[in-house]
MIKETOR-338601 format. One line per 4 residues: their letters; for each residue x negated, y negated, z of N, C-alpha, C. Coordinates in nm, 3 decimals. Atoms other than C-alpha are relative to their C-alpha. Layout:
# MIKETOR-338601
a	X Y Z X Y Z X Y Z; ... $
This chain:
# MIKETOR-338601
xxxx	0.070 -0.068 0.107 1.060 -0.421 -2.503 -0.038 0.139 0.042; 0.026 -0.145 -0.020 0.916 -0.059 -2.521 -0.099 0.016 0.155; 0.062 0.011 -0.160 0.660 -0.127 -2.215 0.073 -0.026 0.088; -0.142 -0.010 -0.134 0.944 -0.247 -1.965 0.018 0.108 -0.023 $
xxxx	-0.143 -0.133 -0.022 1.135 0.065 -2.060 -0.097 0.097 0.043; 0.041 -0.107 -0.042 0.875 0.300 -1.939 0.002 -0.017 0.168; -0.025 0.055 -0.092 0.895 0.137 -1.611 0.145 0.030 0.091; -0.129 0.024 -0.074 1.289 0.138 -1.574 0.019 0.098 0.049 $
xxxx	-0.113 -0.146 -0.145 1.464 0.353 -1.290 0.110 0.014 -0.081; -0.110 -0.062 0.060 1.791 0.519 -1.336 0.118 -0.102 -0.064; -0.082 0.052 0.017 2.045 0.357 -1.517 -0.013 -0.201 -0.032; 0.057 0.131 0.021 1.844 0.021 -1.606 0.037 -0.090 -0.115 $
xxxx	-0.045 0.039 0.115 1.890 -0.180 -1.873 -0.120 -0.019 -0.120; 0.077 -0.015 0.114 1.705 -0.074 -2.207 -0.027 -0.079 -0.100; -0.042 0.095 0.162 1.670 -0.202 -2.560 0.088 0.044 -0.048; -0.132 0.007 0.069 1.906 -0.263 -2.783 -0.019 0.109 -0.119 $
xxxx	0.044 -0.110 0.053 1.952 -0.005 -3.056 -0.042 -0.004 -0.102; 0.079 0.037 0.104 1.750 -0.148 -3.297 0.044 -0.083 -0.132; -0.095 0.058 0.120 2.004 -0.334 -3.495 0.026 -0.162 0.107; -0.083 0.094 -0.083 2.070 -0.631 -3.239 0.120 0.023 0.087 $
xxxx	-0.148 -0.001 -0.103 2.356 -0.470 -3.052 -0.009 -0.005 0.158; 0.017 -0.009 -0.144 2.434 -0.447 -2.756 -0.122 0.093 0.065; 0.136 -0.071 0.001 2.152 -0.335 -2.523 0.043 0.132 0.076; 0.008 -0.112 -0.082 2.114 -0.004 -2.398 -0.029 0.078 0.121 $
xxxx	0.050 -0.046 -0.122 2.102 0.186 -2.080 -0.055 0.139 0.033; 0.079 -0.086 -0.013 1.865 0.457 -1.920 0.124 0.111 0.090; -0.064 -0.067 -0.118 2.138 0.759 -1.839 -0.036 0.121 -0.037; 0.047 -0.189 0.025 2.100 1.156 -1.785 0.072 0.053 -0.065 $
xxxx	-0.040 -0.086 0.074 2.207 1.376 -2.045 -0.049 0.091 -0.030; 0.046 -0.132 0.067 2.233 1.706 -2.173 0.027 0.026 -0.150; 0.003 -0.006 0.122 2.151 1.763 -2.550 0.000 0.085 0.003; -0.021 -0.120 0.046 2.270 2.099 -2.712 -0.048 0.002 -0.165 $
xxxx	0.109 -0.006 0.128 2.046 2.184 -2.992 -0.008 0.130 -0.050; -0.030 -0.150 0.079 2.031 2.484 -3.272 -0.087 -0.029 -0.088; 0.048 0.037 0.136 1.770 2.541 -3.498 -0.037 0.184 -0.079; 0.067 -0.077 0.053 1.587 2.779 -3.746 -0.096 0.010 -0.012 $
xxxx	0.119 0.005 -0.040 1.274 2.850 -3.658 -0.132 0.035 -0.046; 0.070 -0.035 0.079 1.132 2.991 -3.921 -0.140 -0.061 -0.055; 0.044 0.092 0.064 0.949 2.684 -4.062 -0.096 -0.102 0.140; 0.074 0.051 -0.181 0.797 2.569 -3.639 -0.074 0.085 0.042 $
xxxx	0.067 -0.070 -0.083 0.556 2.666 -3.421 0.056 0.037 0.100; -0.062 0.013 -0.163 0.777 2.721 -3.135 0.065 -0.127 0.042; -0.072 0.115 -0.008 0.997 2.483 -2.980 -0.096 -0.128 0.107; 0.106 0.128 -0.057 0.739 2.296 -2.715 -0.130 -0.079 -0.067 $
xxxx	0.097 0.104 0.039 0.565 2.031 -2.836 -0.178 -0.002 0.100; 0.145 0.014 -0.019 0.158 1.997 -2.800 -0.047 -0.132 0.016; 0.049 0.144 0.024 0.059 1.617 -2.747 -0.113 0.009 -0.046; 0.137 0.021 0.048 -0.296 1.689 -2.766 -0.050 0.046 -0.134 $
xxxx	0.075 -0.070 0.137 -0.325 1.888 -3.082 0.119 0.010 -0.091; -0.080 -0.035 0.108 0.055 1.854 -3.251 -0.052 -0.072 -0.137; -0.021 0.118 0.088 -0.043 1.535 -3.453 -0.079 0.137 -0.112; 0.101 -0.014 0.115 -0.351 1.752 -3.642 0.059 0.131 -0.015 $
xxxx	-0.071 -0.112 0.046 -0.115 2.084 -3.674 0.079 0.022 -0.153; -0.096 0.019 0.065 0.000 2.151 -3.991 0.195 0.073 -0.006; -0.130 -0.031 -0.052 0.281 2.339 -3.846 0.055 -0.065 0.091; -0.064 0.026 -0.108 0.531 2.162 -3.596 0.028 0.073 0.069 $
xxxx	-0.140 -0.067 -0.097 0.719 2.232 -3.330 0.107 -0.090 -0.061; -0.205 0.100 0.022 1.094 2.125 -3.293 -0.015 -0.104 0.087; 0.023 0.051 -0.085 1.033 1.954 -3.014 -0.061 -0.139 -0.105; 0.075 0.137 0.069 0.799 1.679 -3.251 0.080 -0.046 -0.076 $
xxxx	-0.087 0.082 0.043 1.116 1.618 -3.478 0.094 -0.047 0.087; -0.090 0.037 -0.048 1.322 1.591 -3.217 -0.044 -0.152 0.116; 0.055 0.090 -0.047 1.104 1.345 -3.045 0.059 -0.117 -0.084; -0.028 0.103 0.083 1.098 1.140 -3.372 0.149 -0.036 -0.029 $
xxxx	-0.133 0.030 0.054 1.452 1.120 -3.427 0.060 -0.078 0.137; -0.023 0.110 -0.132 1.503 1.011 -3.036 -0.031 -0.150 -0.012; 0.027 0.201 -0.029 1.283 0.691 -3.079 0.003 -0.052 -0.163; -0.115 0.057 0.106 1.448 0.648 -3.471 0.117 -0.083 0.050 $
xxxx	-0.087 0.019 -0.075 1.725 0.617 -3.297 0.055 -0.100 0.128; 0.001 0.067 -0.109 1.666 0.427 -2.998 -0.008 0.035 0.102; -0.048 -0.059 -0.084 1.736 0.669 -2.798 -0.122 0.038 0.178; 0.088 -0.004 -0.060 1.377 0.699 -2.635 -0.112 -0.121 -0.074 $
xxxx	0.069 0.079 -0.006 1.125 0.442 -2.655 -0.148 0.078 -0.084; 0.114 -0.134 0.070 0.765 0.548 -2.841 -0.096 0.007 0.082; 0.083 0.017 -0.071 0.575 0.430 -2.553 0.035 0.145 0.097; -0.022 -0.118 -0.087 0.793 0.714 -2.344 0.007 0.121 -0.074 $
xxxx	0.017 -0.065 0.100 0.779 0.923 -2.621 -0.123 0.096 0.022; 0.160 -0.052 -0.006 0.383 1.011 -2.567 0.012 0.097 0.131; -0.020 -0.088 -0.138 0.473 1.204 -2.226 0.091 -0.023 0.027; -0.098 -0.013 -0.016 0.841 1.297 -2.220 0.049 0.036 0.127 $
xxxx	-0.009 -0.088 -0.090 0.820 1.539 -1.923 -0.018 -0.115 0.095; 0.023 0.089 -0.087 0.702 1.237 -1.718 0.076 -0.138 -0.007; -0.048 0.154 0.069 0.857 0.898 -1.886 0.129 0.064 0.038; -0.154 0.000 -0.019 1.237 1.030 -1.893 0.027 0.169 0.023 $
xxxx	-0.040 -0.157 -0.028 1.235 1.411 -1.734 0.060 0.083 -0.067; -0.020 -0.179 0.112 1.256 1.643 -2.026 -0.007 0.119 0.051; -0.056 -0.097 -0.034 1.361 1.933 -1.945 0.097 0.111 -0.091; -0.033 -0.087 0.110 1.429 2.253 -2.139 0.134 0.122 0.087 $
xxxx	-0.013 -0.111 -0.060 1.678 2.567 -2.050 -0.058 0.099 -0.022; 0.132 -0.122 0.044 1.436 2.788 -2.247 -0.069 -0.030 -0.105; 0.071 0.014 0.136 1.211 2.823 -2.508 -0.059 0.073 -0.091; 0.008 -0.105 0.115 1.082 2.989 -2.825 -0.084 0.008 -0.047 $
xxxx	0.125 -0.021 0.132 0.800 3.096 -3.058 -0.018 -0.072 -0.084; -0.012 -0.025 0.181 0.688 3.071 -3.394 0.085 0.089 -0.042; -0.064 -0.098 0.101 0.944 3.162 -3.632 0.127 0.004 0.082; -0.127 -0.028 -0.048 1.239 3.196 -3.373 0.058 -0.058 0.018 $
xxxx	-0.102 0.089 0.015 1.551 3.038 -3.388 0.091 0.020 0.139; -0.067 0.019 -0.098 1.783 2.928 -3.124 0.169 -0.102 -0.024; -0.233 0.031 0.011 2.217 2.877 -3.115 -0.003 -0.123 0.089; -0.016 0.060 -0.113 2.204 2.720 -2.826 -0.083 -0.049 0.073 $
xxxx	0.163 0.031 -0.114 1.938 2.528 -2.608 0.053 -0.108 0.080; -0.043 0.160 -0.057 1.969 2.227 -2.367 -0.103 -0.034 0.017; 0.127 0.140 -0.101 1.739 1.970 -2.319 0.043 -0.115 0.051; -0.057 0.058 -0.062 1.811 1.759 -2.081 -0.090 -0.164 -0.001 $
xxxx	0.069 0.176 -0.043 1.659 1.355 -1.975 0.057 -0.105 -0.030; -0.060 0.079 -0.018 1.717 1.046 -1.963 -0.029 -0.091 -0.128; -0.021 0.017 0.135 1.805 0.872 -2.271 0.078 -0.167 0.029; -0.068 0.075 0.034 1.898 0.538 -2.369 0.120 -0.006 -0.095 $
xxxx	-0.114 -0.018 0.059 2.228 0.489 -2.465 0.138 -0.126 0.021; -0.131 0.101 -0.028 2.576 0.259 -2.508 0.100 0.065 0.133; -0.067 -0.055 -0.086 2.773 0.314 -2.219 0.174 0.021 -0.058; -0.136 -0.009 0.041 3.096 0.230 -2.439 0.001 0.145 -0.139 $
xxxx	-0.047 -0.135 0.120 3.010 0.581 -2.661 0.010 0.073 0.083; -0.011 -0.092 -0.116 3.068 0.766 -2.324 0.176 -0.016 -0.015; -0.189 0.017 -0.030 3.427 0.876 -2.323 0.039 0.080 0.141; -0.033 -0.002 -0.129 3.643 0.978 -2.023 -0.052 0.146 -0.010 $
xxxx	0.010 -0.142 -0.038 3.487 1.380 -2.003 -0.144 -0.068 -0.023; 0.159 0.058 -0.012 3.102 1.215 -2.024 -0.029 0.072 -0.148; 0.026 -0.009 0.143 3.072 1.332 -2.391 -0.023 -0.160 -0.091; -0.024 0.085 0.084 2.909 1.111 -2.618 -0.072 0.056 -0.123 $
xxxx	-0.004 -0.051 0.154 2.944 1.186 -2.989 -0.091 -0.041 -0.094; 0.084 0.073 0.099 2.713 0.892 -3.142 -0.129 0.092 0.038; 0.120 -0.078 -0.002 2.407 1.082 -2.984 -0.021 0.113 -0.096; 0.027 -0.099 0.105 2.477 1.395 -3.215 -0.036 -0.078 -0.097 $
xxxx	-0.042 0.001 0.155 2.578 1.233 -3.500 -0.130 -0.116 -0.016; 0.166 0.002 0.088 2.262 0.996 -3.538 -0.156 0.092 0.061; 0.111 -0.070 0.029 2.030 1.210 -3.434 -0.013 0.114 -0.156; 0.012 -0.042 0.103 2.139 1.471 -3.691 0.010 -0.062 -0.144 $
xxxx	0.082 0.027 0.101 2.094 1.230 -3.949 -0.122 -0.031 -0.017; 0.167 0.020 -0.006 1.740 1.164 -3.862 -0.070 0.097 0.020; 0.039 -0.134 0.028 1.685 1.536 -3.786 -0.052 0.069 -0.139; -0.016 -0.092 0.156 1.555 1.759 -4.099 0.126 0.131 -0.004 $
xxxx	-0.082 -0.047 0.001 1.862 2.000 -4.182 0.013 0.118 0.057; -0.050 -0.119 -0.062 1.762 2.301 -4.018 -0.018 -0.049 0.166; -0.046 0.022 -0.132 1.785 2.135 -3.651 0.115 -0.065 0.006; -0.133 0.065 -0.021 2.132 2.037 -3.560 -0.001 -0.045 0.185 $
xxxx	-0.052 0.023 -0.168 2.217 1.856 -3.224 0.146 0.015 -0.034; -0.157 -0.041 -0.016 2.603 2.000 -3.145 0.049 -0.088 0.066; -0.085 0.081 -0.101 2.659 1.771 -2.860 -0.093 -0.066 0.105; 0.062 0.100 -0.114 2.590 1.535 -2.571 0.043 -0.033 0.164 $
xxxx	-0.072 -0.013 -0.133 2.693 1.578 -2.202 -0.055 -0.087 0.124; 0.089 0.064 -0.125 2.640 1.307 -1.929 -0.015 0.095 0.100; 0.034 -0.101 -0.125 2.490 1.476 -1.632 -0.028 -0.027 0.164; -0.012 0.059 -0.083 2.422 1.431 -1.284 -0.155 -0.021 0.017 $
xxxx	0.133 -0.004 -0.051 2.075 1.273 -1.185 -0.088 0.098 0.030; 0.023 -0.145 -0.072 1.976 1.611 -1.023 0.000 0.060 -0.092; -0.017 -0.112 0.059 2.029 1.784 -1.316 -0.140 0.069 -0.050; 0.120 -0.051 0.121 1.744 2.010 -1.505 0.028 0.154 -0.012 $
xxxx	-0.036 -0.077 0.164 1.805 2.214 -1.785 -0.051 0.167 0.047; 0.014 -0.184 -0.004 1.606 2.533 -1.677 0.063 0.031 0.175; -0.076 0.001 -0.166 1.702 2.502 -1.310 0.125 0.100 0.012; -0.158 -0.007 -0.012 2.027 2.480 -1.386 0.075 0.150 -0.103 $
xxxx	-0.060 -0.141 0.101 2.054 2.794 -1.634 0.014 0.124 0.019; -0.077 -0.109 -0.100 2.258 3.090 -1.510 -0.064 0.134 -0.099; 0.063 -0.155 0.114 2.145 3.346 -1.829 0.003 -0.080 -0.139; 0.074 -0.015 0.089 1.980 3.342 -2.095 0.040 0.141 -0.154 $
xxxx	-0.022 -0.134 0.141 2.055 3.621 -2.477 -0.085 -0.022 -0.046; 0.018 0.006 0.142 1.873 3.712 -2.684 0.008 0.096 -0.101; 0.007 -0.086 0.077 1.861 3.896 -3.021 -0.061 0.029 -0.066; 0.130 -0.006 0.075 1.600 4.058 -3.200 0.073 0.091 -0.127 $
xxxx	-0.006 -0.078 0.084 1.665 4.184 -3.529 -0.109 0.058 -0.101; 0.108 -0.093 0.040 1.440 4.498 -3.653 0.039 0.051 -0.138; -0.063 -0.054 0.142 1.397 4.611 -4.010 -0.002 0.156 0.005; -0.021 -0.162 -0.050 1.504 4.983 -4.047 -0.171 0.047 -0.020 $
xxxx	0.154 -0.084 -0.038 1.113 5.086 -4.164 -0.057 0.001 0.148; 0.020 -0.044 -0.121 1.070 5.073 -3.761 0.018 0.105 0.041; -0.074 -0.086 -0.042 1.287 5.322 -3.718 -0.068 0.165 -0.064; 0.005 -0.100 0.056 1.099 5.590 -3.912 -0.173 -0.030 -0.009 $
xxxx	0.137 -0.014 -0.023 0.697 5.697 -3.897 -0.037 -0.049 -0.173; 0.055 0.049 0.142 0.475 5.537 -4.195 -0.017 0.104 -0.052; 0.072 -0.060 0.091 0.492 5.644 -4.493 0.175 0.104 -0.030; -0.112 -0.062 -0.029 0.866 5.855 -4.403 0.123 -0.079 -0.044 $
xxxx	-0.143 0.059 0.069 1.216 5.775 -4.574 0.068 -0.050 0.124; -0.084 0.044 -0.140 1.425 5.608 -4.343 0.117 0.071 -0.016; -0.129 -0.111 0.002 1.710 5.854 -4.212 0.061 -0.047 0.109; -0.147 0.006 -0.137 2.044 5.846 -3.978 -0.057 -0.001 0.107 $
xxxx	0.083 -0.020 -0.192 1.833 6.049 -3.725 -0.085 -0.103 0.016; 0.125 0.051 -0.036 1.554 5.815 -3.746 0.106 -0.140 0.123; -0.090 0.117 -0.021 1.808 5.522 -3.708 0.073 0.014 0.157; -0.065 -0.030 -0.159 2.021 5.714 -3.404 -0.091 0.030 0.100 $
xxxx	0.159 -0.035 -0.096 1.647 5.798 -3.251 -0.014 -0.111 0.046; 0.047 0.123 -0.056 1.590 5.444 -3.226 0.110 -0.077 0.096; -0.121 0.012 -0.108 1.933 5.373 -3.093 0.033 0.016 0.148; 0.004 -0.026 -0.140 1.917 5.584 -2.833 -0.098 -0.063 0.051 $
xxxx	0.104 0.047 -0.069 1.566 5.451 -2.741 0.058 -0.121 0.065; -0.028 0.134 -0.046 1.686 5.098 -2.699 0.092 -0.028 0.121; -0.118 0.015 -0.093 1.966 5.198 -2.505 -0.038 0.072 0.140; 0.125 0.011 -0.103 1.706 5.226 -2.229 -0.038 -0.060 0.064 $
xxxx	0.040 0.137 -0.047 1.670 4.912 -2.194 0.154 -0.073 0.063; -0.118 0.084 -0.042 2.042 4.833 -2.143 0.048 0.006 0.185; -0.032 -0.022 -0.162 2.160 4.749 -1.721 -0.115 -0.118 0.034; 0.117 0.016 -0.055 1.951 4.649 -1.521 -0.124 0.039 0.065 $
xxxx	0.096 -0.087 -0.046 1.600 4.708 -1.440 -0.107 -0.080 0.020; 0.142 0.062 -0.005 1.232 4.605 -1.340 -0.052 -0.049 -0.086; 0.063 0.000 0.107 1.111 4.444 -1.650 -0.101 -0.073 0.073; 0.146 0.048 -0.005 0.773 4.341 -1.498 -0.063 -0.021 -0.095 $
xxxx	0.136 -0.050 0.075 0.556 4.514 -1.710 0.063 -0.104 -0.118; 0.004 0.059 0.088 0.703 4.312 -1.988 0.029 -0.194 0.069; -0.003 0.128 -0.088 0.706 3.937 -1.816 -0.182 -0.042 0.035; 0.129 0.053 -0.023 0.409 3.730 -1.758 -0.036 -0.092 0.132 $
xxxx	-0.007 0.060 -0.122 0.354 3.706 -1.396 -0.140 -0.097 0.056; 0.053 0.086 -0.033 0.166 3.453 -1.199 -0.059 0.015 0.160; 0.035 0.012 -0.130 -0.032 3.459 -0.861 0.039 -0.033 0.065; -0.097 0.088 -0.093 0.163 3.245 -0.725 0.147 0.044 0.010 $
xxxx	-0.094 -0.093 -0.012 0.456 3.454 -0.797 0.023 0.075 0.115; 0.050 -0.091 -0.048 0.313 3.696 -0.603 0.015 -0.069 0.202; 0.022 0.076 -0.159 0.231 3.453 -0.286 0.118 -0.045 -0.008; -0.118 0.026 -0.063 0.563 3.317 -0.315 0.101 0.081 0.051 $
xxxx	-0.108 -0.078 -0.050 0.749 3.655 -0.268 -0.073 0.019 0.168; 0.094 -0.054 -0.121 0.476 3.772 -0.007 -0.029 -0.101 0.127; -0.045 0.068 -0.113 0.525 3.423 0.219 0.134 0.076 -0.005; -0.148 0.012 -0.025 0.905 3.468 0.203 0.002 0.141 0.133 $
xxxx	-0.021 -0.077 -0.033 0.879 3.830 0.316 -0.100 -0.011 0.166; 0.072 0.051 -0.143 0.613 3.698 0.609 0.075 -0.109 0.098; -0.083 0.037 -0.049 0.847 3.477 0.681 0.121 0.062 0.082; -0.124 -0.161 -0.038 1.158 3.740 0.738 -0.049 0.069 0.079 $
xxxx	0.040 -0.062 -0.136 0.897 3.893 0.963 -0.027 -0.046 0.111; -0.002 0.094 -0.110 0.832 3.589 1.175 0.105 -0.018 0.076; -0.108 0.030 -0.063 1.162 3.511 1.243 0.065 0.113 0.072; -0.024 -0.129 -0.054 1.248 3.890 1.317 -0.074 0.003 0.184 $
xxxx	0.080 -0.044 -0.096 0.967 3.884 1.570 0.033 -0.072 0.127; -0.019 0.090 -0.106 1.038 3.562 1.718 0.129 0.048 0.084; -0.074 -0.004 -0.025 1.384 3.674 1.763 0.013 0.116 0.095; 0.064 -0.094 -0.119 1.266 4.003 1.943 -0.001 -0.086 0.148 $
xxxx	0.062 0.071 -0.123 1.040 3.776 2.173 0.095 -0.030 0.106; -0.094 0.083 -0.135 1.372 3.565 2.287 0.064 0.103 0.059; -0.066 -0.082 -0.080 1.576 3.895 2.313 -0.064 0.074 0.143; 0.060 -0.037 -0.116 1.291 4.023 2.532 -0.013 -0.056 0.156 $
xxxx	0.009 0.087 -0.067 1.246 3.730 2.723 0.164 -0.023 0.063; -0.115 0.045 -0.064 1.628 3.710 2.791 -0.008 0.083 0.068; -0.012 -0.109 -0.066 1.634 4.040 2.862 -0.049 0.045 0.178; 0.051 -0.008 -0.187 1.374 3.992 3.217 0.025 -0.073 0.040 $
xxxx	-0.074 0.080 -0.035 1.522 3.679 3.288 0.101 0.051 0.029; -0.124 -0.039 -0.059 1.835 3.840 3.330 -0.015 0.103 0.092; 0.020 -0.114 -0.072 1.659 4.166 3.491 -0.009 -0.004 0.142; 0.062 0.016 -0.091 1.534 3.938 3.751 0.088 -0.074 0.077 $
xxxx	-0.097 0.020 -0.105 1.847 3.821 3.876 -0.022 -0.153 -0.006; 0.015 0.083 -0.041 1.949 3.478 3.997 -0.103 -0.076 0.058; 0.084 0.070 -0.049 1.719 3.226 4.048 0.033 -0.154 0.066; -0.012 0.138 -0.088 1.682 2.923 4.308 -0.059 -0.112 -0.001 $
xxxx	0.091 0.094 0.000 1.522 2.599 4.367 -0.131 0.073 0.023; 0.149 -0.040 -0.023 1.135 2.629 4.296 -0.003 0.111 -0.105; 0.002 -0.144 0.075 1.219 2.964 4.063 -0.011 0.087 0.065; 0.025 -0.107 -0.069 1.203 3.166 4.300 0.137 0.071 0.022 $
xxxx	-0.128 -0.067 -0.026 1.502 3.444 4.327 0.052 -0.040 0.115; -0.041 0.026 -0.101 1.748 3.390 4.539 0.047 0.160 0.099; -0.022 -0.115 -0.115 1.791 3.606 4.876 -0.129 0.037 0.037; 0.140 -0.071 0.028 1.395 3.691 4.812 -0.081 -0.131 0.060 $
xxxx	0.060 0.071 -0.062 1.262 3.385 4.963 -0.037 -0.036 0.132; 0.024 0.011 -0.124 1.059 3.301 5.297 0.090 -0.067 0.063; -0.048 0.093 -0.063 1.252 3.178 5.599 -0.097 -0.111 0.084; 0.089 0.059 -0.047 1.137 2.896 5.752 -0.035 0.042 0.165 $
xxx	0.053 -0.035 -0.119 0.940 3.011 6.100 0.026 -0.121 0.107; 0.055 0.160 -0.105 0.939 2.810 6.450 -0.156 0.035 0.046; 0.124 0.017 -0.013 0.625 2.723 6.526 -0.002 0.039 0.196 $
């Protein structure tokens, strides 16, 4: 039942998918997800305060359509991030929409809708009927244990689209120049560069570059030390029983 399954390890054996079939097993996948965002709060879900929101996230239909489905349990449902390692590659606002996303975890599922490339198809296709129409799941990718979603994500797009009254001071017609003014501005931003100032850094940010680089100086130093240390060891020539150089030691006297 739903209490065992919060319990099970990798690859365990689940419930069935709510129809009597065969029962289901706990494996890792990656869900590819697209929505319009217009109509959400952003795509992460709130446990403590979604229920009394009258705005969602995506994240809260996509919950519900998991344990519709079978796919997650409702007991693991209540803490995803912990119950079956949810895992996002990014995430979004109010109002903003996303092509492409992965969320990754571990999901009950038939092992016979897994075909030979680890694609399985039934995961789209009932979730997006239990989805509302502007979230689509595209697809379903088995994964490897190890996997997670932001970890694992090489880059990131995005696109902002501005209405031309930006482009021109209040109250002013919107013109070419205003339009090629703003053009050029943007194209300011293109390459690469420091975007700090726009990023929301963390203290710990901070201490994690500032060990690393204390680190890089430890090992520098240590590595000094040995060259030093080889260096009078070798200055000092052969050494004998006792440590003492050889040729440089007392003879023994007759008494």
């Amino acid at each position: 039942g739903a209490g065992a399954d919060s319990d099970e390890g990798e690859g365990a054996p689940g419930d069935a998918g709510g129809d009597g079939g065969p029962k289901r097993r706990k494996r890792k996948f990656a869900l590819v997800f697209g929505y319009i965002g217009t109509a959400y709060r952003g795509l992460m879900i709130n446990y403590e305060v979604e229920d009394a929101q009258p705005v969602k996230s995506v994240e809260y239909y996509i919950r519900q359509a998991l344990v519709r489905t079978g796919h997650v349990t409702a007991i693991n449902a209540e803490r995803m991030e912990r119950k079956i390692g949810w895992t996002r590659s990014s995430r979004t606002d109010a109002g903003v929409s996303a092509v492409r996303l992965i969320i990754s975890g571990r999901f009950l599922v038939n092992d016979d809708d897994i075909d030979a490339y680890g694609r399985n198809r039934a995961i789209a296709e009932e979730l997006n009927r239990a989805l509302p129409d502007d979230i689509r799941c595209f697809g379903a990718m088995k994964v490897p244990n190890s996997f997670d979603a932001k970890r694992a994500c090489s880059w990131r797009e995005y696109e902002y689209l501005l209405p031309l009254t930006m482009c021109s001071p209040p109250g002013a017609e919107n013109s070419e120049a205003a339009l090629s003014a703003m053009k050029e501005a943007m194209g300011l931003f293109s390459g690469c560069h420091s975007f700090h100032n726009f990023s929301r850094l963390r203290a710990r940010d901070f201490a994690a570059k500032d060990g690393a680089l204390a680190s890089d100086d430890d090992d520098g130093a240590a590595h000094e030390a040995d060259d030093e240390g080889d260096a009078q060891e070798e200055s000092a020539g052969p050494k004998g029983r006792g440590g003492r150089p050889k040729g440089k030691g007392k003879g023994k006297g007759k008494k």
